[in-house]
C-alpha positions in Angstrom: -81.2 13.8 89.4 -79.3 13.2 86.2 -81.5 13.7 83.0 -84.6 13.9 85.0 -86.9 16.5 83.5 -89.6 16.5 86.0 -89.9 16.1 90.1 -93.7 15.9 90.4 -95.3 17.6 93.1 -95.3 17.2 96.7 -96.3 18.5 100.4 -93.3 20.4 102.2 -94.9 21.0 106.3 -93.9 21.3 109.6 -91.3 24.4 109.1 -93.8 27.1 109.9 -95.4 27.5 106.2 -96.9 25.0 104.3 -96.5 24.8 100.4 -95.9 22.5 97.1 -93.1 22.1 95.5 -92.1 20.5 92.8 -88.9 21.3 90.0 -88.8 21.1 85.8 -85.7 21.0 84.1 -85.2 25.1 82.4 -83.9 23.6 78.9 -81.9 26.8 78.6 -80.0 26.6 82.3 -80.2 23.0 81.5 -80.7 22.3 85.5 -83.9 21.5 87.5 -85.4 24.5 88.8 -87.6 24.5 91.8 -91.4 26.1 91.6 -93.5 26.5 95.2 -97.1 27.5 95.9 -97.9 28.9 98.8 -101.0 30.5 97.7 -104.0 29.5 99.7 -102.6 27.4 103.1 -103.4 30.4 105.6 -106.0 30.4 108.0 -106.8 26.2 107.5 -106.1 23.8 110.4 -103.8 20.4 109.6 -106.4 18.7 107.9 -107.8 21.6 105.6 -104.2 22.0 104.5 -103.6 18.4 103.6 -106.3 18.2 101.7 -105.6 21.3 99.7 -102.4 20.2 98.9 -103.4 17.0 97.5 -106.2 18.7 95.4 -103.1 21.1 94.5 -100.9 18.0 93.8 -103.8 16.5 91.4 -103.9 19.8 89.7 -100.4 19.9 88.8 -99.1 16.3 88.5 -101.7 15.9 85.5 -100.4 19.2 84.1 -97.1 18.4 84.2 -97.5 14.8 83.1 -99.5 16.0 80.1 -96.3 18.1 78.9 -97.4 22.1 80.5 -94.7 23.5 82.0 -93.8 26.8 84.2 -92.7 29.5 82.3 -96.3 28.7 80.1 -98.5 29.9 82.4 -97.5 34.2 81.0 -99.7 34.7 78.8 -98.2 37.5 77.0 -100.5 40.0 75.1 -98.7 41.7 72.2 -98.3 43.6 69.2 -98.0 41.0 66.5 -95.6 42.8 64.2 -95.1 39.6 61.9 -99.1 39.0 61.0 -99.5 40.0 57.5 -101.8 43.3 57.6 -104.8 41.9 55.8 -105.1 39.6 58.8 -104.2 42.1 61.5 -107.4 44.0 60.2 -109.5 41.6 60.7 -108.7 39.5 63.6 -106.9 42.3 65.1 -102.7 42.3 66.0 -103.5 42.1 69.8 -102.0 37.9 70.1 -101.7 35.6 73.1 -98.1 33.6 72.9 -96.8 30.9 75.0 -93.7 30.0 72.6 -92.0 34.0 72.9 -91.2 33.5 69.6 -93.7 35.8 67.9 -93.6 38.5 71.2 -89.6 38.6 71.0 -89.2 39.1 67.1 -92.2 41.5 67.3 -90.3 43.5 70.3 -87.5 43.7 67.9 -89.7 45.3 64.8 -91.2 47.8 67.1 -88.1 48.7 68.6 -86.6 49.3 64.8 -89.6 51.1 63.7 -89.0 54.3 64.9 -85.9 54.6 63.8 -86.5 53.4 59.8 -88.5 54.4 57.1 -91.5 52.6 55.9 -89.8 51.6 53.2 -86.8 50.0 55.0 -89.1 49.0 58.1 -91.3 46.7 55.3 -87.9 44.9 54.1 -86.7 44.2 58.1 -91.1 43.2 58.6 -91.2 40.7 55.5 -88.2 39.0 55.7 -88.8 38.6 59.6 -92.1 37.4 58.6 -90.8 34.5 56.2 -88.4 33.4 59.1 -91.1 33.1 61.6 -93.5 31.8 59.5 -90.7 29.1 57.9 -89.6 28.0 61.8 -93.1 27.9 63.1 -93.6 25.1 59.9 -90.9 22.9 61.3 -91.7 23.0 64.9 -95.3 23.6 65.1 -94.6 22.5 68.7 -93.3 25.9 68.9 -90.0 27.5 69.5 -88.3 29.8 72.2 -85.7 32.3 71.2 -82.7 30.5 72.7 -83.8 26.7 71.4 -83.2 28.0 67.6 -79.9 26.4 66.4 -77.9 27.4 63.7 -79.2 24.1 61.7 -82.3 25.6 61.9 -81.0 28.8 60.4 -78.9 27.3 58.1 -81.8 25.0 57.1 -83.7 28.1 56.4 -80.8 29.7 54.1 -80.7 26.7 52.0 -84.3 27.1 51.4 -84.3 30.8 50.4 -81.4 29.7 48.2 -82.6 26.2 46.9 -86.5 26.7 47.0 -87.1 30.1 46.5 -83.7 30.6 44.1 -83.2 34.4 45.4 -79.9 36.0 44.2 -76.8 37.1 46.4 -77.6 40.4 47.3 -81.5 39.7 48.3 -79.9 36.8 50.8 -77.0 39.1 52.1 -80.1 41.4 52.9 -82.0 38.5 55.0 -78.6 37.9 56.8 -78.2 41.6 57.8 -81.7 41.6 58.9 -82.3 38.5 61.0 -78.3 39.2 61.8 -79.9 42.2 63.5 -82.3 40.7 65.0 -80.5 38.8 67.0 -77.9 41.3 67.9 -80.9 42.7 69.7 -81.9 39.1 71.6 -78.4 39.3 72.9 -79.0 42.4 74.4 -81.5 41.6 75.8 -80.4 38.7 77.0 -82.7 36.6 75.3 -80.5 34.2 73.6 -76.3 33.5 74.5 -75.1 33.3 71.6 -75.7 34.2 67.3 -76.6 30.8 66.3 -75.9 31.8 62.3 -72.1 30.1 61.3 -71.4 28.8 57.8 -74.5 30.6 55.9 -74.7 29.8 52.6 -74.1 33.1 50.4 -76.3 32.3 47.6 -75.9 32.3 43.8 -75.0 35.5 41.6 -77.7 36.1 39.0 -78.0 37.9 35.9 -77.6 41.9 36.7 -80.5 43.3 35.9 -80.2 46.7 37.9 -80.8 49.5 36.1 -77.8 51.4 33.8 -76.5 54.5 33.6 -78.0 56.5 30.6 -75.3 57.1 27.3 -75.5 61.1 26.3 -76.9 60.5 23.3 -79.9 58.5 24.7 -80.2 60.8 27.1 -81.2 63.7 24.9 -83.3 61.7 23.0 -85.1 61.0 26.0 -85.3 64.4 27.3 -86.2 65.8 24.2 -89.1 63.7 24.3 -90.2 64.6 27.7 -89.9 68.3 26.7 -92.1 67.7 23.7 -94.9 64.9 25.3 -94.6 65.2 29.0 -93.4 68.4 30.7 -94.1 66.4 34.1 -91.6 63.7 33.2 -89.4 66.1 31.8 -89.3 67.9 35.3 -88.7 64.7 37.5 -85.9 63.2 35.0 -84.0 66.3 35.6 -84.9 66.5 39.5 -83.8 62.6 39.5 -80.6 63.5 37.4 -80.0 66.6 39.6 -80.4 65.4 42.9 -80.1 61.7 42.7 -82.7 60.9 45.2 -84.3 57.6 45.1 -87.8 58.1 43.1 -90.0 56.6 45.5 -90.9 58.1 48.6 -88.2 61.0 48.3 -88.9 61.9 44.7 -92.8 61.6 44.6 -93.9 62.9 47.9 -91.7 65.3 47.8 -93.6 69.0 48.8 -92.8 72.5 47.4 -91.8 73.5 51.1 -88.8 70.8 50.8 -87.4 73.3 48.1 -85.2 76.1 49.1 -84.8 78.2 46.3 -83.1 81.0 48.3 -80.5 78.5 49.9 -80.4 76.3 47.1 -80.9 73.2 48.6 -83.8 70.7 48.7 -84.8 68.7 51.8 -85.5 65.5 52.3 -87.9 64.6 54.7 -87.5 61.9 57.9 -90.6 60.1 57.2 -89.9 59.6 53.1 -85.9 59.6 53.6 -84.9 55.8 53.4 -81.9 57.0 55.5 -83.5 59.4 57.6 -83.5 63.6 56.8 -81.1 65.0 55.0 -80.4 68.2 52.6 -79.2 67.6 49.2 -77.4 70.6 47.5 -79.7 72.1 44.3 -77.4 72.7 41.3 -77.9 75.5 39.6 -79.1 74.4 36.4 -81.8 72.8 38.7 -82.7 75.7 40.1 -83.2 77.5 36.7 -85.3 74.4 35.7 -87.4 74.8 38.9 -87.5 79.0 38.0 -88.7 77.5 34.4 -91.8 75.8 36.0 -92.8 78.5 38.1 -92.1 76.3 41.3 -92.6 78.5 43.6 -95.7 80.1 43.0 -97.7 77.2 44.6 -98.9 76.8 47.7 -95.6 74.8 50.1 -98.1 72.1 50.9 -98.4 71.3 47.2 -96.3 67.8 46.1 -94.3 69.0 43.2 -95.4 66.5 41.3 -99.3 66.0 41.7 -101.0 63.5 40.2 -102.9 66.2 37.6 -99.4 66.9 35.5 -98.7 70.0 38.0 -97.9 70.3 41.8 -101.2 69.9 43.6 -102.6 68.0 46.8 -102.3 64.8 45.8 -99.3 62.3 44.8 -98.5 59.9 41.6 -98.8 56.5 42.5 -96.0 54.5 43.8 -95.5 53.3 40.2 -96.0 56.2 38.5 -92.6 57.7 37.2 -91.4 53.7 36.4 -94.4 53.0 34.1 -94.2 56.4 32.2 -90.2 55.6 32.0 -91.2 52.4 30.3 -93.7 53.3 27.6 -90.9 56.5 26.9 -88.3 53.6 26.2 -90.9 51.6 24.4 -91.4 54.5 22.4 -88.0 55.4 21.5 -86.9 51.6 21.2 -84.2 52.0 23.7 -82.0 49.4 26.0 -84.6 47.6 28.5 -81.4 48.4 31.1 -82.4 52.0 31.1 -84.9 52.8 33.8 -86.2 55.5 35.5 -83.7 54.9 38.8 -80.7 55.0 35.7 -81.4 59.3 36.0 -79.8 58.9 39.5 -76.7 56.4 38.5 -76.2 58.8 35.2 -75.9 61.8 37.5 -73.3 60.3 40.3 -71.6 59.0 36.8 -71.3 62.8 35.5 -70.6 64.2 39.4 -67.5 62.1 39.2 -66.5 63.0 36.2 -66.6 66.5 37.1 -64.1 66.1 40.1 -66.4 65.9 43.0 -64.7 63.9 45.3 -65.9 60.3 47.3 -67.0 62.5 50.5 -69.1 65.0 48.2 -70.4 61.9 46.4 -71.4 59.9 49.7 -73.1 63.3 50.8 -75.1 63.4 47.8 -76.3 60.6 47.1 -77.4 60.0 51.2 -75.0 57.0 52.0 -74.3 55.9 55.5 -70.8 55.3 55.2 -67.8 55.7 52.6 -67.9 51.9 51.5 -71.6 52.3 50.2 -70.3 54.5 47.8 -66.9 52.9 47.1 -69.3 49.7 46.3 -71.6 52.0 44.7 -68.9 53.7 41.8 -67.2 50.2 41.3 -70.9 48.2 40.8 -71.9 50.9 38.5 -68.6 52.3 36.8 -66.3 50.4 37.3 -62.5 51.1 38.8 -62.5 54.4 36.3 -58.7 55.4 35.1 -58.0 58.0 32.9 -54.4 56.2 32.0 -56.6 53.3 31.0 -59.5 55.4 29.2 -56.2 57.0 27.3 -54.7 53.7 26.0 -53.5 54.2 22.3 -50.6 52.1 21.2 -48.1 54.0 18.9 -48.7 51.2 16.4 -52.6 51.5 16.3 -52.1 55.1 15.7 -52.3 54.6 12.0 -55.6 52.2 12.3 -57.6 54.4 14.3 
């Protein structure tokens, strides 16, 4: 039986029950596996059976001949979590798959989905998406879970690096997801091994993040805020404060997230990028929030409506980053400053004031103590005051 992938069908009698049997080679057990039918043999005499088995023979030899094989005849109805949403709405996310490959990865996004934030769901949904979409190019024949090989992942890893030229960080973040994903196919016992070895790590660009704001630029932009936009004045210092991330947390954030009796602001699950989570309100933040009458509106209010004052509805996503822009336009400062550089110039002055790593990570809503070890060094270095100090005797003089 050695490299045989198919035993075509034949008539098994004269043990008590008829059936047909015939065997395909499972490429993933990599042996021949046997398949019977016994459907539809009762209640026929010798001759009925005979010839239902050879019309059941005919059935299946041209089937199998033709390249169908078992495990194909599931049709599986699911949620097509990788379809791009302007499809879904009009030809509907309710998909029939014979590879698994769409109904597995789509498991695995619904699965996460519960747990994540829209935000962070989107970034695990897209780069999914890409990966699906890049694999189902190369094999349109279609591929199962368990058949993709690390060349096909490493093929798609050059590709994100060499076609589509994304930086370091953006692949480490497709390597985390997909790494994820299947993490999960293990589980389940989809797949028997991690088939990603040897991943290329991608090319360091030009940092273009946004920079922590110098004190003197700072009041400048303040001052400006005070004088031009009383709204932008509010969030810069809520931003600054808090150090929340300014899109879902700062803009939809509600008058009843604010505490003023407790002192602490709440971040909610469903706009928390890392879940819900209290963030201690300084307070000069509290005076500022006292200063705009805060808490004389209703709790259902978004502090920062989209008529200058708290009301019903919310800015735009891009609200706070476009104003940021024409304020920096306006006072001709550093394109590095932007509107997320409020929250990296307020960890900057929290660890300057002696708060320590824990009180840090706590603040700023890290998972774990190494996000915000990576955090201080990306954005401030390894700080020492022996270093910030530095004066030789013999530049005394000079300077």
């Amino acid at each position: 039986m050695k490299n045989v992938e198919v035993v075509l069908p034949y008539l098994v009698s004269g043990t008590g029950k008829w059936f047909v049997e015939y065997r395909c080679l499972d490429p993933k057990k990599g042996s021949l596996q046997r398949y019977r039918i016994y459907k539809g043999f009762g209640k026929k005499d010798d001759a009925e059976k005979r010839k239902f088995a050879d019309e059941i023979i005919d059935h299946y030899t041209r089937k199998l001949t033709s390249g169908w094989r078992p495990w194909e005849v599931q049709k599986y109805i699911y949620t097509d979590e990788i379809e791009y949403a302007q499809v879904k709405s009009h030809w509907g996310d309710k998909k029939k798959d014979y590879n698994h490959l769409r109904k597995n990865m789509s498991a695995f996004l619904l699965e996460i989905k519960k747990d994540l934030s829209p935000k962070s769901y989107e970034s695990y949904n897209s780069k999914i998406r890409l990966f699906c979409q890049y694999l189902e190019n190369k094999e349109p024949a279609g591929l199962r879970p368990f058949e993709i090989t690390n060349n096909h992942v490493l093929s798609f890893f050059n590709y994100l690096v060499n076609d589509r030229k994304l930086d370091r960080i953006t692949i480490r973040k497709y390597k985390q997801n997909i790494g994820a994903m299947f993490q999960y196919f293990l589980r389940k016992k989809i797949v028997d091994k991690i088939p990603m070895n040897d991943l290329p790590k991608g090319k360091k660009t030009a940092d273009l993040s946004a920079r922590p704001i110098m004190d003197t630029d700072m009041i400048r932009i303040l001052e400006h805020c005070a004088t031009n936009h009383p709204q932008m004045l509010l969030a810069s210092l809520f931003q600054f404060f808090l150090c929340c991330r300014p899109g879902s947390e700062l803009r939809l954030m509600k008058i009843e997230d604010l505490d003023f009796f407790s002192q602490v602001v709440y971040i909610r699950f469903d706009t928390g990028k890392t879940g819900a989570r209290r963030i201690s309100m300084p307070d000069a933040l509290l005076e500022v929030c006292n200063e705009f009458k805060l808490n004389t509106y209703p709790g259902s209010f978004y502090v920062f409506g989209n008529k200058g004052i708290p009301g019903p509805v919310p800015h735009g996503v891009n609200h706070f980053s476009t104003k940021f822009r024409e304020i920096r336009k306006a006072l001709n400062l550093s394109p590095m400053y932007k509107f997320y550089s409020y929250k990296h110039t307020g960890a900057g002055k929290l660890l300057e004031s002696g708060a320590t790593i824990a009180e840090v990570k706590s603040h700023l809503g890290h998972t774990s103590v190494e996000s915000t070890i990576k955090y201080i060094h990306r954005h401030f270095g390894d700080r020492s005051q022996k270093v910030l100090d530095f004066r030789p005797e013999f530049l005394k003089k000079l300077l």
